[in-house]
C-alpha positions as a printed NumPy array, in Angstrom:
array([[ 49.881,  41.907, -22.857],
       [ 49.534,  38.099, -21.969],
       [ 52.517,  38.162, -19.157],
       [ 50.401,  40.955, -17.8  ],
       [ 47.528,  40.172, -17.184],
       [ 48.983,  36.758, -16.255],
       [ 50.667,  39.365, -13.383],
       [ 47.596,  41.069, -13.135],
       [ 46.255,  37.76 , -12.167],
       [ 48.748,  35.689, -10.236],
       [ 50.215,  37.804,  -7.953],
       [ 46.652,  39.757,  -7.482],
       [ 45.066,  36.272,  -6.511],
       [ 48.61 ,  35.543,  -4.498],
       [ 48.239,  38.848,  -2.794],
       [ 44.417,  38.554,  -2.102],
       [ 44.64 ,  34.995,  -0.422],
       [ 47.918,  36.763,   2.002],
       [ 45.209,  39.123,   3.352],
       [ 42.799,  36.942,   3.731],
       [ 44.645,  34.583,   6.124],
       [ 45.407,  37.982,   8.142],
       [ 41.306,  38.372,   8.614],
       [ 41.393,  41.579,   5.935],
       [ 39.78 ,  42.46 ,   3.072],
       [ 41.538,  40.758,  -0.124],
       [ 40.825,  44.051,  -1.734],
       [ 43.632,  45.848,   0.047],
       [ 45.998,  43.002,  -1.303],
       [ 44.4  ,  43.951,  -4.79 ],
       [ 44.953,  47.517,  -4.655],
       [ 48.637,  46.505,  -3.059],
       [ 49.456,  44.638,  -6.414],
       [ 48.583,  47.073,  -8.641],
       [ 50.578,  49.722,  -6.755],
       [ 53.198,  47.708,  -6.779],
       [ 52.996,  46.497, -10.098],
       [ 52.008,  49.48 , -11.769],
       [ 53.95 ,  51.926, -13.895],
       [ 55.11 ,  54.08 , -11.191],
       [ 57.225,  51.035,  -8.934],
       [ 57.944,  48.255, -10.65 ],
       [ 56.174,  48.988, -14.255],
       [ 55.326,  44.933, -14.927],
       [ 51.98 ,  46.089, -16.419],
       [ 52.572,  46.497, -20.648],
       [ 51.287,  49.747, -21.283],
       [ 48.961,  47.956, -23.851],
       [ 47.127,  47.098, -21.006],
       [ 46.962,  50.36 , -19.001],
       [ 45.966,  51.937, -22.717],
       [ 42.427,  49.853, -22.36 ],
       [ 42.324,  50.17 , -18.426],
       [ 39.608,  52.448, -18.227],
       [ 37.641,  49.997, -20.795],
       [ 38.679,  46.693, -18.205],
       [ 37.495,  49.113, -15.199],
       [ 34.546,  49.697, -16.662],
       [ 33.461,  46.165, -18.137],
       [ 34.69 ,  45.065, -14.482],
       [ 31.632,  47.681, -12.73 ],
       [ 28.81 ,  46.186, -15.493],
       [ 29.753,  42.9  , -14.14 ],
       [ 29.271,  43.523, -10.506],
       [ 26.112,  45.835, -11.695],
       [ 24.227,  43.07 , -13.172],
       [ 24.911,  41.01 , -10.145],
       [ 23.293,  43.701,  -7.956],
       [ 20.352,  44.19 , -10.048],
       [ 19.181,  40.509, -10.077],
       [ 19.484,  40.564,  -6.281],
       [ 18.196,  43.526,  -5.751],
       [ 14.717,  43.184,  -4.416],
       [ 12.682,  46.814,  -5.341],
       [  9.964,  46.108,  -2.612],
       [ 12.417,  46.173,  -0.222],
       [ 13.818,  49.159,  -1.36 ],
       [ 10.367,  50.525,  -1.144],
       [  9.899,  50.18 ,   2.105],
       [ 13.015,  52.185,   2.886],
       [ 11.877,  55.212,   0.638],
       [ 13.243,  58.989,   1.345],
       [ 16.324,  57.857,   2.444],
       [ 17.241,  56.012,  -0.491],
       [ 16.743,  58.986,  -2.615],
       [ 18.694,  61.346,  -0.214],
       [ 21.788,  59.115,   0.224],
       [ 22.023,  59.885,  -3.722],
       [ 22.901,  62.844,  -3.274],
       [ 23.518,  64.747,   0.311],
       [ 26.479,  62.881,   1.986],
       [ 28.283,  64.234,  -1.217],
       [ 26.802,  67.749,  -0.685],
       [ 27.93 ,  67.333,   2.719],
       [ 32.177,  66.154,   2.345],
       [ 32.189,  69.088,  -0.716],
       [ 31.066,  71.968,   1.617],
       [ 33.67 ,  70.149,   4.362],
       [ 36.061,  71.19 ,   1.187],
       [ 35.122,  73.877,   0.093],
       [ 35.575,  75.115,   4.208],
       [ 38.698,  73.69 ,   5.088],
       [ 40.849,  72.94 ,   2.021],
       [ 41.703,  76.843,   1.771],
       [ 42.798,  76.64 ,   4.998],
       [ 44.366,  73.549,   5.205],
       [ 46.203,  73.381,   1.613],
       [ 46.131,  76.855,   0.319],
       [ 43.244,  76.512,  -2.618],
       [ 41.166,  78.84 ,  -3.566],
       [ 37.287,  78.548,  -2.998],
       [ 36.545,  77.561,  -6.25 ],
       [ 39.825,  75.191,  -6.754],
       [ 38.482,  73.467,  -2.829],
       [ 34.588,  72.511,  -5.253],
       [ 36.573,  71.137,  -7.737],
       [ 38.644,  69.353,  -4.919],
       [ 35.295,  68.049,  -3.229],
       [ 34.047,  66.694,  -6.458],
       [ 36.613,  64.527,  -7.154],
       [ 37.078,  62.713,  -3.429],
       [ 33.746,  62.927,  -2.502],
       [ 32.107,  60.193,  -4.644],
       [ 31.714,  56.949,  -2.956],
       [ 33.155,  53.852,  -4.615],
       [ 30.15 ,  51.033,  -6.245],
       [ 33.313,  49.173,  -6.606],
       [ 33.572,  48.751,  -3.189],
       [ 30.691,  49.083,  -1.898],
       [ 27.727,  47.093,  -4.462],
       [ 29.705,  43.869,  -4.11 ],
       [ 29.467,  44.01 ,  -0.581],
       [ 25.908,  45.054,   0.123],
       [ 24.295,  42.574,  -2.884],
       [ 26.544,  39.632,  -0.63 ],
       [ 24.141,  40.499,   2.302],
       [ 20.986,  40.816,   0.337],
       [ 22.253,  37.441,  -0.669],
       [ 22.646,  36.755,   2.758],
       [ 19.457,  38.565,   3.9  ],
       [ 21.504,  40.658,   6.673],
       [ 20.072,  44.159,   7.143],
       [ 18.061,  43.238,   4.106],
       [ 14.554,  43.273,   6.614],
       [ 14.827,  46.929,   6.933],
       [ 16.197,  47.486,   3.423],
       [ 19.788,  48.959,   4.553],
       [ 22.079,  46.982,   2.058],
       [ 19.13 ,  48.078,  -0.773],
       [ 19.362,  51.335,   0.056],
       [ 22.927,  51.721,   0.335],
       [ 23.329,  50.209,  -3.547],
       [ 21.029,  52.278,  -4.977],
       [ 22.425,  55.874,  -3.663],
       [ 25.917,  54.177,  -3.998],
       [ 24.525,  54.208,  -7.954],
       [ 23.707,  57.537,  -8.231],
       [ 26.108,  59.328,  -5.852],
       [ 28.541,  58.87 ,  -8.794],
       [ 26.362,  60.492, -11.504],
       [ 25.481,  63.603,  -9.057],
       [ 29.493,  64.086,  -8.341],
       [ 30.08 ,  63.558, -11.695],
       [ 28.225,  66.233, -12.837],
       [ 29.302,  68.491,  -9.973],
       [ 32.574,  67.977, -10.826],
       [ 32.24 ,  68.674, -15.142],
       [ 30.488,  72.035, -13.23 ],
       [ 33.148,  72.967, -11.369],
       [ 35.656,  72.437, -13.496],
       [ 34.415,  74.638, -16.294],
       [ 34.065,  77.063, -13.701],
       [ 37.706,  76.973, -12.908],
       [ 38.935,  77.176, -16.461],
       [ 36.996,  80.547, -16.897],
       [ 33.644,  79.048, -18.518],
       [ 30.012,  79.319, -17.673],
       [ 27.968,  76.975, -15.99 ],
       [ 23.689,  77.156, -16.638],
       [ 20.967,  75.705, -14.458],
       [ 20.331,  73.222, -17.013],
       [ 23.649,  71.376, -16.936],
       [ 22.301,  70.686, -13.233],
       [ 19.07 ,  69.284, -14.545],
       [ 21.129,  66.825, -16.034],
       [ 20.903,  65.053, -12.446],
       [ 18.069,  64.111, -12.269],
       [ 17.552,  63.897, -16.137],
       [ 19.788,  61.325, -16.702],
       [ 18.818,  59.018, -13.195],
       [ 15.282,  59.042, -14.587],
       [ 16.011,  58.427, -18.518],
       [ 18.833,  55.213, -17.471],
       [ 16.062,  53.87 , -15.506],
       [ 13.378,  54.087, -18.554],
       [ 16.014,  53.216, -20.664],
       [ 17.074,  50.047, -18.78 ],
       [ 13.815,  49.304, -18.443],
       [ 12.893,  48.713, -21.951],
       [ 16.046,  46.868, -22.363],
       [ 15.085,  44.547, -19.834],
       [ 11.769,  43.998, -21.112],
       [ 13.118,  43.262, -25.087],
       [ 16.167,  41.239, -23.17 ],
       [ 12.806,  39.091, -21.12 ],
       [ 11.298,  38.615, -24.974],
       [ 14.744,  36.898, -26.263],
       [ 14.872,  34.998, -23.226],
       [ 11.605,  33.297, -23.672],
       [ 13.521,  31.601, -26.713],
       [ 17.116,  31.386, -25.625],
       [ 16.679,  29.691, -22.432],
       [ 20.988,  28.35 , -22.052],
       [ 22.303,  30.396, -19.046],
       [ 25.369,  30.905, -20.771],
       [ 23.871,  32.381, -23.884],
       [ 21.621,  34.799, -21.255],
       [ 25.018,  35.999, -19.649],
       [ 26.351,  36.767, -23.056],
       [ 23.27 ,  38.472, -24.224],
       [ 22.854,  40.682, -20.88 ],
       [ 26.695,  41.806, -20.718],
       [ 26.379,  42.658, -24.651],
       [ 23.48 ,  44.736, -24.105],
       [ 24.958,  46.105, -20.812],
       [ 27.583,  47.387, -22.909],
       [ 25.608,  48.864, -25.494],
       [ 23.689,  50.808, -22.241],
       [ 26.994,  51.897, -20.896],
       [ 27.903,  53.259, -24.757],
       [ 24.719,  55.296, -25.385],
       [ 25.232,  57.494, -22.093],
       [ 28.279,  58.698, -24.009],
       [ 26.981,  58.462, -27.674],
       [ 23.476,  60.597, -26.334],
       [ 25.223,  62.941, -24.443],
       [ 25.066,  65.485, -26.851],
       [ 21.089,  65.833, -26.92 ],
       [ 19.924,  64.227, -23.182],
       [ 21.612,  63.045, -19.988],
       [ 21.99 ,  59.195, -19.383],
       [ 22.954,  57.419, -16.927],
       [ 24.366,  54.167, -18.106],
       [ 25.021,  52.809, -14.478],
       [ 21.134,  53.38 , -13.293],
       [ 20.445,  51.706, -17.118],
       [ 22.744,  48.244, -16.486],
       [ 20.672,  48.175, -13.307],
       [ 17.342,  49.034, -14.093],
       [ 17.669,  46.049, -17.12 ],
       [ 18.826,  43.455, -15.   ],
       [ 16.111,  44.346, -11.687],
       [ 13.336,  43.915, -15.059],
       [ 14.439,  40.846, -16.391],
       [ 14.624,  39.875, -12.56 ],
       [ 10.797,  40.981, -11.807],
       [  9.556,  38.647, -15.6  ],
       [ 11.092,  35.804, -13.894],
       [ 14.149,  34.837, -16.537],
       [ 17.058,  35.498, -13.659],
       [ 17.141,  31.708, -13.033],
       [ 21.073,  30.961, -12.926],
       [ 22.078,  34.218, -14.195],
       [ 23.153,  35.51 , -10.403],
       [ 25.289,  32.692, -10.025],
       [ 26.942,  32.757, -13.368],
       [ 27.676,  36.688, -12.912],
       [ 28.911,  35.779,  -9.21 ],
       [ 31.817,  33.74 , -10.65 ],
       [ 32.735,  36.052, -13.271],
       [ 32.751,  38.483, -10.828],
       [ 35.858,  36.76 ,  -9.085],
       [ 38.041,  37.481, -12.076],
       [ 36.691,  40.804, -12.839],
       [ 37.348,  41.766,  -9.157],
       [ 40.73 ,  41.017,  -9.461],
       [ 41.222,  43.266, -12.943],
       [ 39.403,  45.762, -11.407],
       [ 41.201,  46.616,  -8.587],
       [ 44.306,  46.159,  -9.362],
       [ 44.016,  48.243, -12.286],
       [ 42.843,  50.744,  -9.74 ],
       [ 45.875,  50.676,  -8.14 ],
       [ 48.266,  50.46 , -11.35 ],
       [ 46.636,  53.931, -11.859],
       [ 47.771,  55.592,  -8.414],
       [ 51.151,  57.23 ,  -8.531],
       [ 52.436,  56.784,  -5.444],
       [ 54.656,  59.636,  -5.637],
       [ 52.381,  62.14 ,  -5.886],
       [ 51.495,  60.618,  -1.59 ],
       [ 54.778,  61.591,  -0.414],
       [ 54.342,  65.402,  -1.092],
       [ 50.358,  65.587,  -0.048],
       [ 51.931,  65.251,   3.447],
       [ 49.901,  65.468,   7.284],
       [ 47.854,  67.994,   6.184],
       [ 46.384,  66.304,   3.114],
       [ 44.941,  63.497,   5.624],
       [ 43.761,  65.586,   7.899],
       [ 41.478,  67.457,   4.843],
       [ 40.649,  63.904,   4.273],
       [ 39.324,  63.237,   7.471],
       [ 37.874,  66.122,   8.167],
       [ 35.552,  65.767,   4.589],
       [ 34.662,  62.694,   6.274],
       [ 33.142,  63.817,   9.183],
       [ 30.678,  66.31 ,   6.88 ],
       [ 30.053,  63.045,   4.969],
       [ 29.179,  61.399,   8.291],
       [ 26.74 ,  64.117,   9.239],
       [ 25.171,  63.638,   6.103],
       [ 24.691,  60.052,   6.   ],
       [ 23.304,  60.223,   9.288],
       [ 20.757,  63.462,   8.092],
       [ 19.795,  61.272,   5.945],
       [ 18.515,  58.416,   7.838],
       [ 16.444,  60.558,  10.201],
       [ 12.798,  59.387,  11.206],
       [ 14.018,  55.847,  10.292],
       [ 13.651,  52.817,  12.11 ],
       [ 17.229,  51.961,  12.145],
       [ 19.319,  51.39 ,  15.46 ],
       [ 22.153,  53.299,  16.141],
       [ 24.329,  50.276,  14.964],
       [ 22.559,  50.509,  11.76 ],
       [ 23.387,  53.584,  11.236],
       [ 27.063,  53.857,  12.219],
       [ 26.961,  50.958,   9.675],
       [ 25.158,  53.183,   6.616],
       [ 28.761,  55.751,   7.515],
       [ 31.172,  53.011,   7.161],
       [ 29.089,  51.864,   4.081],
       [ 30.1  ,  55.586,   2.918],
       [ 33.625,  55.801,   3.204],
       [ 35.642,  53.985,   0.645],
       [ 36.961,  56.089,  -2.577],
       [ 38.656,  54.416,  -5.154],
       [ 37.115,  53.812,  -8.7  ],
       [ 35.502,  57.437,  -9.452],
       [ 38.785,  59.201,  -7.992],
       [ 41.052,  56.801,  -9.64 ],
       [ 39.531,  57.53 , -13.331],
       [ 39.258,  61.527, -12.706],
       [ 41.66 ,  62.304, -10.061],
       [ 44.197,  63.302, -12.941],
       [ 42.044,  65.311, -14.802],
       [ 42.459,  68.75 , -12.916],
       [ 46.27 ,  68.406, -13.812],
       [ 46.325,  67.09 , -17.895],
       [ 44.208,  69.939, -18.062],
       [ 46.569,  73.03 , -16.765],
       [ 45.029,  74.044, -13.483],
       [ 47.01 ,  75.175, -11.028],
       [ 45.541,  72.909,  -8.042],
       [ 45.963,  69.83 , -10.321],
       [ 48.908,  68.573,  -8.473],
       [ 47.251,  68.993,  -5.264],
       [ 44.071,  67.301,  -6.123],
       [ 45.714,  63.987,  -7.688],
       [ 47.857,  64.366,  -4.288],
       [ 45.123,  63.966,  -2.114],
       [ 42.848,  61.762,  -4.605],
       [ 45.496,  59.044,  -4.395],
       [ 46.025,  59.128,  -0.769],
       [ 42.395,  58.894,   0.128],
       [ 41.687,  55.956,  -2.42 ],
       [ 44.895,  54.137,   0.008],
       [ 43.155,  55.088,   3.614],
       [ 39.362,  54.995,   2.908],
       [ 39.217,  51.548,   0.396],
       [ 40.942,  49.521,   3.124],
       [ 39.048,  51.396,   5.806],
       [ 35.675,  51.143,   4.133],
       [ 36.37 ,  47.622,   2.841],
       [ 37.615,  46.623,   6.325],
       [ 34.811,  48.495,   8.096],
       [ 31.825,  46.698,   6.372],
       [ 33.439,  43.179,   6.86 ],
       [ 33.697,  43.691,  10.596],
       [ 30.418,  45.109,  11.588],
       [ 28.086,  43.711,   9.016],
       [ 27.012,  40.7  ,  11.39 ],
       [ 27.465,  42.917,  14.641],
       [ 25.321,  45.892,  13.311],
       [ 22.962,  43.932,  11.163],
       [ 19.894,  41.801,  12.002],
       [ 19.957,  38.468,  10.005],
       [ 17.025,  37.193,   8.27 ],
       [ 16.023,  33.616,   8.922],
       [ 16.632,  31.164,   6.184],
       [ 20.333,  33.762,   4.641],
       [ 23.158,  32.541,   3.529],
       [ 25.799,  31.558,   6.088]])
């Protein structure tokens, strides 16, 4: 386990720095690493450590989660309103129908095997995307008009909507029965994460009145960021959660009763080496074997899903005061896949159906075209399509 994640490590921080002289995102050198590392090239990774991947992943997210709750400012987000709320939730409604249309056509699946499809590649990736919009609140670029807000928050909750969909669908295909309540659990568990996280930040604010040591306050808000994430599994079984909205919710409250002093900045640098596990271990989980027979018609599905996704991303910031450069920027915002496809991209196929194959075929080739593209999207046009704030970062 030690050599590996000395790999994981190394040649992920080796491969990062290589991009980053060629002016490109050092996630794509990330993601590069662990595809090349991974169990299905070169297999360097112990499979001790793929057995607790999911567990790194996740502990990876909280990290970057906490960061973009103590930077997130909520009268901001305010001020951007509606759109906020539909960005949770219609893009994805949006690249599913572009599925549920074209896969049958495209790759032979039935209707019902083309939801399941769209549920699976149509969440957007927070792992991806929160890092880089809480760096320009950080900045303050776009952050007068609330567009990196916005685009956290319904980054946030685009996963637990999919999510859902896709535990719908799913039972649908094996022969079961879906009820109108397991789609309550939408908006159920967005609104009991956020109470939820909210009392945690408050008794999280109480402690911090007597442990005042940064380092102690990073220890405390990851422990109870863990015990969030835990009870949206362990609760489950009597009321939707969502641990994501929870983790974020805590750390905007201990934000608004003034105890974030120092905490942003120690979660920043523990981000670096979190980054690092988490993406690679995104790409040890690709089989990049499964590319090879998705073949031309698999990416154009992909990019066709897209351009539903871009009409919805663009219904949704209607009667807005964005430019057009702002929102071309909210699409590209959009785009990358990777964690949520990653962790249930498989799932179709260890369960029997028939499409399986097909769906972990096209889930692991858009995670390789839309991370980079995403990833290398935002970096570019941020400062072009964004309005600085006076006194951001540089």
């Amino acid at each position: 386990m030690l050599i590996s994640l000395a790999v994981i490590f190394l040649v992920g921080l080796f491969m990062a720095d290589i991009f980053n002289l060629l002016k490109l995102p050092k996630i794509i050198g990330m993601l590069l690493t662990g595809i090349l590392t991974g169990p299905f090239v070169l297999d360097l990774i112990d499979p001790s450590v793929l057995g607790i991947s999911s567990e790194l992943r996740r502990i990876a997210l909280i990290i970057i989660l906490i960061k973009a709750g103590l930077s997130l400012n909520l009268s901001d987000l305010k001020k951007v309103g509606r759109p906020a709320v539909m960005m949770s939730f219609v893009p994805a409604c949006f690249e599913i129908t572009g599925y549920i249309i074209f896969a049958p056509l495209l790759l032979g699946l039935t209707r019902s095997e083309s939801a399941v499809m769209g549920a699976v590649l149509s969440a957007v990736s927070p792992a991806v995307v929160v890092p880089r919009m809480v760096n320009l609140i950080e900045e303050k670029t776009g952050t007068k008009k609330g567009i990196p807000q916005m685009i956290l928050a319904g980054a946030s909750c685009d996963d637990i909507f999919v999510i859902v969909l896709f535990s719908a669908f799913v039972t649908m295909e094996q022969g079961g029965t879906v009820n109108i309540s397991d789609f309550l659990d939408i908006p159920v568990s967005m609104v009991t994460g956020v109470i939820i996280g909210i009392i945690a930040g408050f008794i999280v604010s109480m402690v911090f009145r007597i442990k005042t040591d940064p380092i102690i306050k990073t220890i405390i808000m990851l422990s109870v960021s863990f015990i969030l994430m835990t009870a949206e599994d362990s609760l489950k079984k009597y009321i939707a959660v969502s641990g994501l909205l929870a983790v974020v919710a805590m750390a905007c409250t201990v934000k608004i009763k003034g105890h974030s002093g120092g905490l942003s900045q120690k979660f920043g640098k523990l981000w670096i080496p979190s980054e690092i596990i988490l993406f690679v271990l995104v790409g040890a989980a690709v089989d990049i074997r499964y590319t090879v027979t998705a073949g031309i018609n698999a990416v154009i599905m992909i990019f066709v899903a897209l351009l539903f996704r871009t009409v919805g991303v663009l219904l949704c910031t209607v009667k807005t005061n964005f430019s057009i450069k702002e929102r071309i920027f909210c699409v590209i915002a959009y785009l990358p896949k990777a964690t949520v496809q990653a962790a249930i991209g498989s799932v179709p196929l260890s369960l029997g159906l028939p499409c399986g194959k097909t769906i972990l075929s096209v889930a692991v080739l858009a995670i390789i075209i839309t991370a980079p593209l995403g990833a290398v999207g935002i970096d570019i046009t941020k400062n072009r399509f964004l309005e600085k704030e006076s006194g951001g970062k540089l």
